[in-house]
KEGU-145456 format. One record per atom (N, C-alpha, C, CB): x, y, z; residue in one letter. Coordinates in steps of 0.001 Angstrom, whole numbers, plus 500000, padded with zeros to 6 digits. Glycine has a CB too. Layout:
! KEGU-145456
XYZA/...
***
This chain:
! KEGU-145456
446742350396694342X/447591349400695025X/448664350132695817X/448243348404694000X/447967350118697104X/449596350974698016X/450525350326698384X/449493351666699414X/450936349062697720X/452031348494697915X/453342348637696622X/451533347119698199X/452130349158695570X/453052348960694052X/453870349893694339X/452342349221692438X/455276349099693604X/456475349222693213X/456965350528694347X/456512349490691502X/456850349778695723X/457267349805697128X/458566348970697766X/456109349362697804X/459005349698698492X/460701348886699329X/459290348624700493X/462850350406700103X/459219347403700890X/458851346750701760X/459672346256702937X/458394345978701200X/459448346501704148X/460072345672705252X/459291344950706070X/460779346390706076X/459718343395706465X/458860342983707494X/459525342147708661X/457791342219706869X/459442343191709945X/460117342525710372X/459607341437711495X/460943343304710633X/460193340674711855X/459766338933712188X/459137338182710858X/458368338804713547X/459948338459709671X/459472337568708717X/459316336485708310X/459677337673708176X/460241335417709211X/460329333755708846X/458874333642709796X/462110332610709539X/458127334117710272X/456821334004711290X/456173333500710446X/456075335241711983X/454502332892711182X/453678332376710215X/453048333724709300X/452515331439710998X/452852334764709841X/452270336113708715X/453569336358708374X/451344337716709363X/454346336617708675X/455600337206707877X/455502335971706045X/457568336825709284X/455442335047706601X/455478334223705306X/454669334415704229X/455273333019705536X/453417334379704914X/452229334642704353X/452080335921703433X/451357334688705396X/452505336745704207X/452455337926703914X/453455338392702769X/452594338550705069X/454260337616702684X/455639337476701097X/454802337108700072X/457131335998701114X/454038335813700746X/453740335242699289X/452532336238698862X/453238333429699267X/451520336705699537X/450241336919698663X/451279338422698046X/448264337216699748X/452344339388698675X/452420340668698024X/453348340331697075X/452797341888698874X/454288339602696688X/454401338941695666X/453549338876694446X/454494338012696078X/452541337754695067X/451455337773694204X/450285338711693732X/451003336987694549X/450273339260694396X/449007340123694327X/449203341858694064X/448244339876695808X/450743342474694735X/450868343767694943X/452232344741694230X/450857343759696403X/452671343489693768X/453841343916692866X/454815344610693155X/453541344492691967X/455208344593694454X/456186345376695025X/457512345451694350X/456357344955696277X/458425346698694145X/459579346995694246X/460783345805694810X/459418348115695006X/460440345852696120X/461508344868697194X/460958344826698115X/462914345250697647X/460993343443698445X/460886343235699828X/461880342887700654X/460107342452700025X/462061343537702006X/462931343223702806X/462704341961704230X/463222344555703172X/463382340844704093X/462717340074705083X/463908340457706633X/462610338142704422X/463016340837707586X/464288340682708915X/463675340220709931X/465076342072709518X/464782339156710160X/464311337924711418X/465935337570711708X/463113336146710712X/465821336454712779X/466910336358713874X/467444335018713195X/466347336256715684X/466237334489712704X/466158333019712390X/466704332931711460X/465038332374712244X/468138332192711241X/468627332259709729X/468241330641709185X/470561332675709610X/467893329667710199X/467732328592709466X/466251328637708797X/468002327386710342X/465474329297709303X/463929329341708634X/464416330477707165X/462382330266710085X/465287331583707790X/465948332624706397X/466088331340705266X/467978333588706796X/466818330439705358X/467468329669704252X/466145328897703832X/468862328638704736X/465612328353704436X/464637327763703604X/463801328556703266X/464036326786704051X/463274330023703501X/462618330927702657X/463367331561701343X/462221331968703524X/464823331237701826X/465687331469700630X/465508330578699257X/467081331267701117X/465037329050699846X/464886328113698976X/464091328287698322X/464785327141699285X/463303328609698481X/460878328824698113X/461437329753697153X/459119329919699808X/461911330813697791X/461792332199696509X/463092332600695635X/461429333800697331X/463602331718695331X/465258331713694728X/464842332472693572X/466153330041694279X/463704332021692820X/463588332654691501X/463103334204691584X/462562331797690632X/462805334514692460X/462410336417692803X/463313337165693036X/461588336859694046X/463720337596692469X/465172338145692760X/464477340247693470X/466502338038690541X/462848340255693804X/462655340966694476X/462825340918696001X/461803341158694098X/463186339507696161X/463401338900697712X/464806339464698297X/463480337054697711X/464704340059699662X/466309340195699867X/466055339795701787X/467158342315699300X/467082339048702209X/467049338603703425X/468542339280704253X/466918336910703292X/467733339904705416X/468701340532706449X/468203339505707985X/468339342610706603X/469351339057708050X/469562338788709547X/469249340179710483X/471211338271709768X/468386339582711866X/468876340980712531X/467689340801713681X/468791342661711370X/467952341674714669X/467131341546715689X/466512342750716327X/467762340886716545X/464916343160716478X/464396344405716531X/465013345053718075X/462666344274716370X/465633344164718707X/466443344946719993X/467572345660719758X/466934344047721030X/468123345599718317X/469255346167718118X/468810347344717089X/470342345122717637X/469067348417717729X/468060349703717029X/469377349832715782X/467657351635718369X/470596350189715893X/471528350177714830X/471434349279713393X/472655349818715493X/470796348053713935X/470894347258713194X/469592347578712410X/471153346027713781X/468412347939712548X/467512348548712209X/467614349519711458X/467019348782712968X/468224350453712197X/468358351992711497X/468792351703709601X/470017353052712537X/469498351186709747X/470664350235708425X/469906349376707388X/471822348872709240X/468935349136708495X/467659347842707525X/466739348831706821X/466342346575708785X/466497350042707387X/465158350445707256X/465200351519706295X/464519350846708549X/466760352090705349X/467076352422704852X/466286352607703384X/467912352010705176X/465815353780703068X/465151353488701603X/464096352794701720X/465956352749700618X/463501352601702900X/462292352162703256X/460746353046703050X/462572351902704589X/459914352091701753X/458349352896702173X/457320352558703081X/457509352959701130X/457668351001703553X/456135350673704475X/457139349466705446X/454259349732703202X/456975349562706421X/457347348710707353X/456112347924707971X/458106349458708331X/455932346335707777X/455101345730709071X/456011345002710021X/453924344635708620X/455519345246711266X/456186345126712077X/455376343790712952X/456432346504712641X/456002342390712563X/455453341337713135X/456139340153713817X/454794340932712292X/457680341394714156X/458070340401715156X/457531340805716670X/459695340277715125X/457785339449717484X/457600339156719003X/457372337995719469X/456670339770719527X/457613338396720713X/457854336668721277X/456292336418722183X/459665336462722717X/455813335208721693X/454134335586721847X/453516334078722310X/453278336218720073X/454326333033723027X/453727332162723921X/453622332686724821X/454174331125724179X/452672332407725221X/452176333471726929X/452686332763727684X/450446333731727602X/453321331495728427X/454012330543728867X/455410331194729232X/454018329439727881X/455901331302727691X/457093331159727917X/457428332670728002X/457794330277726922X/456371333702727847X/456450335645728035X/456230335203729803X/454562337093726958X/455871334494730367X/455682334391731859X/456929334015732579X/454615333373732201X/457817332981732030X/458885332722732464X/460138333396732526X/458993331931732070X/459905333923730981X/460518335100730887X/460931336130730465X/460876335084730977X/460212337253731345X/459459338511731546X/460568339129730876X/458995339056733106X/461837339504731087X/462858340152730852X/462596340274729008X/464259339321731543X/463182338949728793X/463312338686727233X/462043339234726348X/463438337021726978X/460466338978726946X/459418339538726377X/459665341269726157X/458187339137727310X/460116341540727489X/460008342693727179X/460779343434725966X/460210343163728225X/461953343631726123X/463047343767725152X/462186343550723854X/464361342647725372X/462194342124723424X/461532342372721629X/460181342920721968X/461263340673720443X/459392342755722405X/457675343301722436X/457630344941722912X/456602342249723823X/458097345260723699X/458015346694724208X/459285347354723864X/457763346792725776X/460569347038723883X/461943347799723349X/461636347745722283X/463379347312723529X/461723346861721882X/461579346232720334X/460859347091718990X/460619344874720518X/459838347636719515X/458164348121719343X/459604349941719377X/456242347524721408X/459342350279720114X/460192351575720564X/461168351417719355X/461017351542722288X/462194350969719158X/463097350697717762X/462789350742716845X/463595349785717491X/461776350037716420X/461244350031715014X/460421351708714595X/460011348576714963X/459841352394715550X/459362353882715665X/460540354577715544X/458605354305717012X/461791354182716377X/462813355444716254X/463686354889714627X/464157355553718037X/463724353919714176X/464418353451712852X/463437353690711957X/464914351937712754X/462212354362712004X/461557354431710795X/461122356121710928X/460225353200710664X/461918356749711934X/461178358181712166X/462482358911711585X/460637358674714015X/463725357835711797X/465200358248711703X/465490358299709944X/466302356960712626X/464362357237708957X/464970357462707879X/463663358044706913X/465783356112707410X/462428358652707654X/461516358609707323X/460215357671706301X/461857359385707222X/460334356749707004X/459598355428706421X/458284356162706642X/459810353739707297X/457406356667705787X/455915356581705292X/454960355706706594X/455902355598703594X/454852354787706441X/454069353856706503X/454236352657707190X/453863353656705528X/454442352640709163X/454843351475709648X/453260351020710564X/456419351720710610X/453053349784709875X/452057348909710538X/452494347887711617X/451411348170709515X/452056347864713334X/452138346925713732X/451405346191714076X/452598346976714210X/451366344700714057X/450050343787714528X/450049343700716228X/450182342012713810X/448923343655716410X/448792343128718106X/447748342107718101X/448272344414719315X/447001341834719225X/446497340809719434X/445018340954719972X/447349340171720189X/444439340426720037X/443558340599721424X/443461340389722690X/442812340239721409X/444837339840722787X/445759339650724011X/445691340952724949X/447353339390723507X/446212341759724054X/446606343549724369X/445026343492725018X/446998345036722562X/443619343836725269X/442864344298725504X/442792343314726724X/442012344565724525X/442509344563728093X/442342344667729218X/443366343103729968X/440622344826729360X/444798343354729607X/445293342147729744X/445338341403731038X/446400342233729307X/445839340233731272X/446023339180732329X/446722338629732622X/445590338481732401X/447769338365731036X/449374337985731176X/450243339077730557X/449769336528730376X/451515338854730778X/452489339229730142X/452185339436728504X/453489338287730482X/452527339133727942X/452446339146726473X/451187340014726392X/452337337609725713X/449885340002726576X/449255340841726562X/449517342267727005X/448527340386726966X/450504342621728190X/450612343633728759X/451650344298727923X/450825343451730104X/452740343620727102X/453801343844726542X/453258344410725511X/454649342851726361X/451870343536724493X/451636344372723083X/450478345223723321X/451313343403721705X/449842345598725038X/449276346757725118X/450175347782724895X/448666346893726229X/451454348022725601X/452828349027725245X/452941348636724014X/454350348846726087X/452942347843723398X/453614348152722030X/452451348709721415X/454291346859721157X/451242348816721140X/450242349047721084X/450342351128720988X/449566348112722329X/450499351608722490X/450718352529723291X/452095353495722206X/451131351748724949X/453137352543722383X/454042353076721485X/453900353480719826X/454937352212721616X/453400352685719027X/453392353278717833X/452252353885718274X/453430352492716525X/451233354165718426X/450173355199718324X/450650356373718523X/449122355057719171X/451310357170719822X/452096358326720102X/453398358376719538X/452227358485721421X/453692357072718505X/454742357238717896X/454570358440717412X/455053356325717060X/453679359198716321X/453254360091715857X/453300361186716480X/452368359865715552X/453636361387717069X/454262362533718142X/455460362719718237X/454024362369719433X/456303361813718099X/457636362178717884X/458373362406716194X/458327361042718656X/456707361776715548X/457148362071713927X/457115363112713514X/456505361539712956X/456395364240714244X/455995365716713540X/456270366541712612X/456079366439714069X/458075366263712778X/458645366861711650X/458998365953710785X/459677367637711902X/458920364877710574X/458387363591710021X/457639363128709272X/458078363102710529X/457914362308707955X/457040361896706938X/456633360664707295X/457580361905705636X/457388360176708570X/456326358857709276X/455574359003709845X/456627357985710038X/454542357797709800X/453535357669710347X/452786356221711066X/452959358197709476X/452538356142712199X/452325354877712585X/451042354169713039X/453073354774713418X/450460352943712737X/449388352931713456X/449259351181713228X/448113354067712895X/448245351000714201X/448245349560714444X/447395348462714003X/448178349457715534X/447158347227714121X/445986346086713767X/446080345435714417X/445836345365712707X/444645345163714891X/444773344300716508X/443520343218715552X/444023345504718654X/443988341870715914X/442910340914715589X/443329339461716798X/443020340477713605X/442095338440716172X/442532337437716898X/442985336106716679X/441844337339717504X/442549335156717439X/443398333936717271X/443500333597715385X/442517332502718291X/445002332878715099X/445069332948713866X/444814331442713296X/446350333596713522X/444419330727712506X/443906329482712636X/445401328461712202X/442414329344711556X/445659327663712608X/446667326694713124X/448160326955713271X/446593325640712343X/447856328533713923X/449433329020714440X/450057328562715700X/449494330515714651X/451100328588715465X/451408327678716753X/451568327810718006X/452259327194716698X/451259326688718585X/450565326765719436X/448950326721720114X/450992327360719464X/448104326940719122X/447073327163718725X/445994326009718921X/447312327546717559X/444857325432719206X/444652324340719524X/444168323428718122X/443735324471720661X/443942324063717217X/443699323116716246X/444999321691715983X/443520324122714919X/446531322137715799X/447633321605715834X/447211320495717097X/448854322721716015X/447031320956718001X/446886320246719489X/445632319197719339X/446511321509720845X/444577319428719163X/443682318556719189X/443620317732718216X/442700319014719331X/444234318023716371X/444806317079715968X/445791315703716119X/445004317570715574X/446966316238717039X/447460315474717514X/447095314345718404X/448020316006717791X/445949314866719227X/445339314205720181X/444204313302719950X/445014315030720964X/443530313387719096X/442739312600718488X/442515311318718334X/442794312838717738X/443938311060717739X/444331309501717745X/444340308617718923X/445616309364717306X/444495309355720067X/444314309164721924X/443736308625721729X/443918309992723092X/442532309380721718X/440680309260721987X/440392309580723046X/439908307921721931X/441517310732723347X/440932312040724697X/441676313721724042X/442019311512726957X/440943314345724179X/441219315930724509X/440704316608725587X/440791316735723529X/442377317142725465X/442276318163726807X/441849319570726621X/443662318327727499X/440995320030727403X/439842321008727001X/440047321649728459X/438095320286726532X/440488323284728597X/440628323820729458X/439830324210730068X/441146324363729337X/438466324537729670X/436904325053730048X/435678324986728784X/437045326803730517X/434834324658729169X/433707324030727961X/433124325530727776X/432258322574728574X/433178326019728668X/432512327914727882X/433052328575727133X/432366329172728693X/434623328238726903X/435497329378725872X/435436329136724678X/436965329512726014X/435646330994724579X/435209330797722646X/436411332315722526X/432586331251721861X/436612332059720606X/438170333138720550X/437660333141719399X/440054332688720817X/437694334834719415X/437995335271717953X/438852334018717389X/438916336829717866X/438430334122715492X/439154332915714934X/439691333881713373X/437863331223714675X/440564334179712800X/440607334559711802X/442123333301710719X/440783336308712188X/441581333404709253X/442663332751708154X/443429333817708413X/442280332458706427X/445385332960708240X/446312333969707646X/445814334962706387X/447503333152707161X/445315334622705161X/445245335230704399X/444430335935704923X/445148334812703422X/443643336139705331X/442479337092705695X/443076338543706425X/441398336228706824X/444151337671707208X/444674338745707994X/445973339631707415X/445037338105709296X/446437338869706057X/447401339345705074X/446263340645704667X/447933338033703690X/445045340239704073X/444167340852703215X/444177342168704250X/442636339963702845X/443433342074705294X/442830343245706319X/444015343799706817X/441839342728707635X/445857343540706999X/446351344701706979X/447180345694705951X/446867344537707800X/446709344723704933X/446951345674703290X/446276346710703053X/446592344974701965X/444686346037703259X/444100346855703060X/443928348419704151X/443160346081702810X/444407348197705474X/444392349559706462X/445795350189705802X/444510349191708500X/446685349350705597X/447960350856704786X/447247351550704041X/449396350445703585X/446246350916702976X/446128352496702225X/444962353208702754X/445893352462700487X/444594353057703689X/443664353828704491X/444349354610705922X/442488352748704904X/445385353999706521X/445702354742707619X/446578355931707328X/446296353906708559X/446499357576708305X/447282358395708596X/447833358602710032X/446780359310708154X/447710357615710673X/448506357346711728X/448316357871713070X/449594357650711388X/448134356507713898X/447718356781715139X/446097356074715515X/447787358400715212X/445677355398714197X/444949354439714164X/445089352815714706X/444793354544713086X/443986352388715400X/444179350644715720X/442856350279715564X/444778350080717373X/443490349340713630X/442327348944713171X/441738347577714247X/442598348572711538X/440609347225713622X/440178346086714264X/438928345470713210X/439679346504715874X/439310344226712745X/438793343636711726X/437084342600712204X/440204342702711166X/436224342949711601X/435293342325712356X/435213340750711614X/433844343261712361X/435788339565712694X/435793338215712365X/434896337032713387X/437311337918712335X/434447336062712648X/433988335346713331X/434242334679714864X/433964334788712605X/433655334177715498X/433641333337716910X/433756332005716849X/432444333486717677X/434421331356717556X/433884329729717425X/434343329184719204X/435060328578715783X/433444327876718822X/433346327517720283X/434384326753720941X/432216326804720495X/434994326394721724X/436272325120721728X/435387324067722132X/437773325268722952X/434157323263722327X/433453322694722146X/432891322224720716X/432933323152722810X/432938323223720106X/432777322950718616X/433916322611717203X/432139324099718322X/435367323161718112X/436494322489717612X/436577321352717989X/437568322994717837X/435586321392719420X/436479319103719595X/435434318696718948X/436646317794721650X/434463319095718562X/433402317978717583X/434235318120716265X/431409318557717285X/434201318978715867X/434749319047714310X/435883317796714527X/435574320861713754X/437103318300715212X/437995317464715138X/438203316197715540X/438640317892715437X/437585315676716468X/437201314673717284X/436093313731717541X/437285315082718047X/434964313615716929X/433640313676717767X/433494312652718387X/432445313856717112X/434281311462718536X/434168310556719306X/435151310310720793X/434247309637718405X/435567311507720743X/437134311381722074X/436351311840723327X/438894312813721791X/437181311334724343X/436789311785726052X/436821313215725753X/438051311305727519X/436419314062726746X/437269315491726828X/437237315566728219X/436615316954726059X/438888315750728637X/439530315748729914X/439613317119730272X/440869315077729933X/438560317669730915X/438209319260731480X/440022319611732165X/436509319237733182X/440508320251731842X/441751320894732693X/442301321982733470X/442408320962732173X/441349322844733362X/441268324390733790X/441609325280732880X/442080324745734876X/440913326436733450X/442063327598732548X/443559327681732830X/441673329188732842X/444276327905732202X/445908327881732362X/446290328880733321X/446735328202730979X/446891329572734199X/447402330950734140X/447536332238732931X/448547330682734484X/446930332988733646X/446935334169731971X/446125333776731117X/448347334261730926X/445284333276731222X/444203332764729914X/442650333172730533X/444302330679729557X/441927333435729695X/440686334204729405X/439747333102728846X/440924335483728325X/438866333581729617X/437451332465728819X/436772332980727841X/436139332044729761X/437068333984727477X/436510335072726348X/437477335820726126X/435320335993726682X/437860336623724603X/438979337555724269X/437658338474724174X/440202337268722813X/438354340156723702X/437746341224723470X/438997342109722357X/437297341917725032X/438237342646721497X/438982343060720203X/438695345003721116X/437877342425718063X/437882345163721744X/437141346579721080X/436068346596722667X/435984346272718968X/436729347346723461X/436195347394724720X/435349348912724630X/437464347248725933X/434327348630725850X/433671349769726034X/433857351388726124X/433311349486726831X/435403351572726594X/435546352818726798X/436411352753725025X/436438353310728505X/436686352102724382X/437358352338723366X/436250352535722211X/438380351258723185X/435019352163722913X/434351352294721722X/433932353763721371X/433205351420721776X/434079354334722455X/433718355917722290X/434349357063721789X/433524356361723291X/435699356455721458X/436313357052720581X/436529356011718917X/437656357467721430X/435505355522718602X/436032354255717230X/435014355064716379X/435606352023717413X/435311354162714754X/433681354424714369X/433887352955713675X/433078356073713162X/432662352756713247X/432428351043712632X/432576351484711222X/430649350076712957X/433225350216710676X/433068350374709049X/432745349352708613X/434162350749708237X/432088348941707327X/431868348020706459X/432771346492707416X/432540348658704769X/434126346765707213X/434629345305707822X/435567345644708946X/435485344289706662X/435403346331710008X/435992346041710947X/435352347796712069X/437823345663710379X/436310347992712814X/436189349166713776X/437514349926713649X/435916348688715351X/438009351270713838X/438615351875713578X/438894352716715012X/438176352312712457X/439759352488715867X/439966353106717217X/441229354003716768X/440268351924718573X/440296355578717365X/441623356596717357X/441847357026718614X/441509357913716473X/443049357352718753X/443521358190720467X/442690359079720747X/444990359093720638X/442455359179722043X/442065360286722314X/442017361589722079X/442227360272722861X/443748361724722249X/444057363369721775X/445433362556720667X/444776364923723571X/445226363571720022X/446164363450718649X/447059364770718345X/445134363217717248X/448021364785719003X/448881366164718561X/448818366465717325X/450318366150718778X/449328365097716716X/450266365574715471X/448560366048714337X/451692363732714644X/447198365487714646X/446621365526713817X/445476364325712782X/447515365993713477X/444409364293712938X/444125363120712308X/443001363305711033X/443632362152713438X/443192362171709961X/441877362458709024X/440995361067709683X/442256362387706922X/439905361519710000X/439157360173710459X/438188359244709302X/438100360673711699X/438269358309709352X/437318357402708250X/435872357797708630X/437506355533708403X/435465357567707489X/434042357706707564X/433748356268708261X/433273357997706013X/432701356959709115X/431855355764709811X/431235355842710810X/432437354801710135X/430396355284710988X/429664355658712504X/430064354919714163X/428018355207712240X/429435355701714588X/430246355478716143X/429518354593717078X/430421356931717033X/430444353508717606X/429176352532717627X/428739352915718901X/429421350834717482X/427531352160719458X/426568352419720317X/426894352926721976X/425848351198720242X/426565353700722538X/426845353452723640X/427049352198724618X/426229354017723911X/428285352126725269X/428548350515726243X/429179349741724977X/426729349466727009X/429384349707723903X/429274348919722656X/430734348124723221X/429260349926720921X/430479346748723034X/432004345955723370X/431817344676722155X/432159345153725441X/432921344791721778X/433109343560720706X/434037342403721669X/434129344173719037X/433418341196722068X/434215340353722416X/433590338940721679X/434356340423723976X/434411337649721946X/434227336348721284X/432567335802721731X/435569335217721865X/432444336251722833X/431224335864723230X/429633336304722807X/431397336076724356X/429537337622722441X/428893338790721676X/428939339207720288X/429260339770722179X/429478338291719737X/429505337990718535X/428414337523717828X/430314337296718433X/428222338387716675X/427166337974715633X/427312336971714801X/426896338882714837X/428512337000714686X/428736335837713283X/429768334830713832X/429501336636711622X/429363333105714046X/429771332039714693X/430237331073713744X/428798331554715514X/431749330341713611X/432202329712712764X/431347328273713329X/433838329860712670X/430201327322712677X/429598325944713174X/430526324886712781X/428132325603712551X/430382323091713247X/431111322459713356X/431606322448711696X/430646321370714139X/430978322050710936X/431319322332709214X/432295323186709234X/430125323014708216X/432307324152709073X/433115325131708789X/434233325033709570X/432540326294708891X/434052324436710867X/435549324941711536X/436473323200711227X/435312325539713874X/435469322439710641X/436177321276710157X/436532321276708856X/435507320178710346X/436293322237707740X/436674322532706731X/437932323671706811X/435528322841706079X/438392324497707849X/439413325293708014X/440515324724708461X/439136326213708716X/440578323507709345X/441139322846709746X/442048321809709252X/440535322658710231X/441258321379707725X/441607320728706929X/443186320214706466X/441014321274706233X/443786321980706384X/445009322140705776X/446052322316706930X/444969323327704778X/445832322137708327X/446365322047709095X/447326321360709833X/445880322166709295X/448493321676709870X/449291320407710623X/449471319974711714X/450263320348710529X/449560318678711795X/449886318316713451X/450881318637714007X/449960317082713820X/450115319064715547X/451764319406716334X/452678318541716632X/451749319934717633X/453892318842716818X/454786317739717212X/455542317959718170X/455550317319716318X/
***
């Protein structure tokens, strides 16, 4: 268990994984302390409420643009995940400035506050946004992406080490269309941006599970990539809907009719494992131990569309279940 009786930090923790991610290591990993840091003190207080009786819980206000404030957090620190950012593609379009700062400064801070007190072990999540992007937010957690990987280059004389987890859509995070087409239902129309798109689909827990499990496997400079199902947005409006109009609307700006986890030229440096792909840098100063695994095929591209394994209407109406409506 590479979490036992560990100082934990996570920062963007009032988030939907930040939450998630309290309760199962709580439950499951027995940590030392966990440190929660987010901006949000009214979501802080009601996570204050949930876990009053853990007195392993400790909550810091604070914001990953303020590297001081970091440096201070990260103190006595063994594993940092790093899951704040600002991640409506909408509102990363409007405005560019603010994305940048937490997603790309932000990303830069958390490397120099964990190289500064030698934190072990900092994981950051990205998206599938990051691969071969189109909007903002994608372009922001390709750099953040970019940054912890060569973080490891500035760790050398350094007992840190950094590396990343890129997965995809998370199932009724917000924003997300399950929330949305719930809501809409009751209409007896959904709005459906293009009848061909399909998105990686992964559970919070799943994605709690798959970046637990890369800490005790990564030495840094790794971007795991978890191999998860496909589903259709045609097959979310049956599940959720099956009797509503569907009002075709376009693709949005910045939006993709297909995501990609694991592109062609990346595949030539990966190797495949049991549950996911394992992409290392090119060149590695500081040094790497590579996982066993094989290297996948020449041209080899993992996207939503090329997918082997497809979530059907059942299933994506049984995931959906526990889902809330947007409001």
């Amino acid at each position: 268990m590479i979490l036992k009786d560990k100082t934990v930090l996570i920062t963007g923790a009032t988030g939907s994984f930040g939450t998630k991610f309290l309760e199962l290591l709580l439950e499951k990993h027995e940590p030392r302390t966990v440190r929660l840091f987010s901006r949000d003190e009214l979501k802080q207080s009601e996570m204050q409420r949930r876990f009053a009786d853990d007195d392993r819980v400790r909550f810091l206000l604070g914001d990953v643009r303020d590297l001081p404030r970091l440096v201070r957090a990260t103190r006595g620190v063994d594993v940092i995940v790093h899951a704040a950012a600002l991640k409506q593609v909408p509102a990363c379009e409007y405005n560019p400035f603010e994305a940048i700062q937490t997603n790309v400064v932000g990303a830069e801070n958390v490397v120099t506050a964990a190289i500064e007190n030698d934190v072990p072990l900092t994981m950051a999540l990205s998206t599938d946004k990051a691969v071969n992007p189109v909007n903002l937010y994608g372009a922001s957690k390709l750099c953040a992406e970019k940054i912890f990987t060569q973080g490891n280059a500035y760790a050398t004389d350094s007992s840190a080490r950094f590396a990343n987890v890129r997965y995809g859509n998370v199932v009724g995070s917000r924003g997300s269309v399950i929330p949305l087409f719930k809501a809409q239902a009751p209409t007896g129309v959904l709005t459906i941006t293009d009848e061909r798109m399909t998105r990686f689909w992964i559970t919070l827990e799943a994605a709690v599970d798959f970046v637990t499990g890369c800490l005790g496997n990564m030495h840094g400079g790794e971007t795991f990539v978890p191999k998860i199902p496909s589903m259709r947005v045609m097959d979310m409006a049956e599940a959720l809907a099956p009797d509503a109009e569907h009002r075709i609307m376009g693709i949005r700006p910045g939006e993709k009719l297909h995501e990609v986890l694991l592109t062609e030229d990346e595949s030539r440096h990966s190797v495949e494992t049991d549950n996911g792909f394992v992409i290392y840098p090119e060149y590695a100063s500081w040094g790497l131990e590579p996982i066993a695994g094989d290297t996948p095929p020449d041209g080899f591209r993992y996207s939503s569309d090329n997918n082997s394994e497809w979530l059907d209407v059942d299933a994506l109406r049984a995931m959906a279940a526990d889902v809330k409506v947007a409001v």
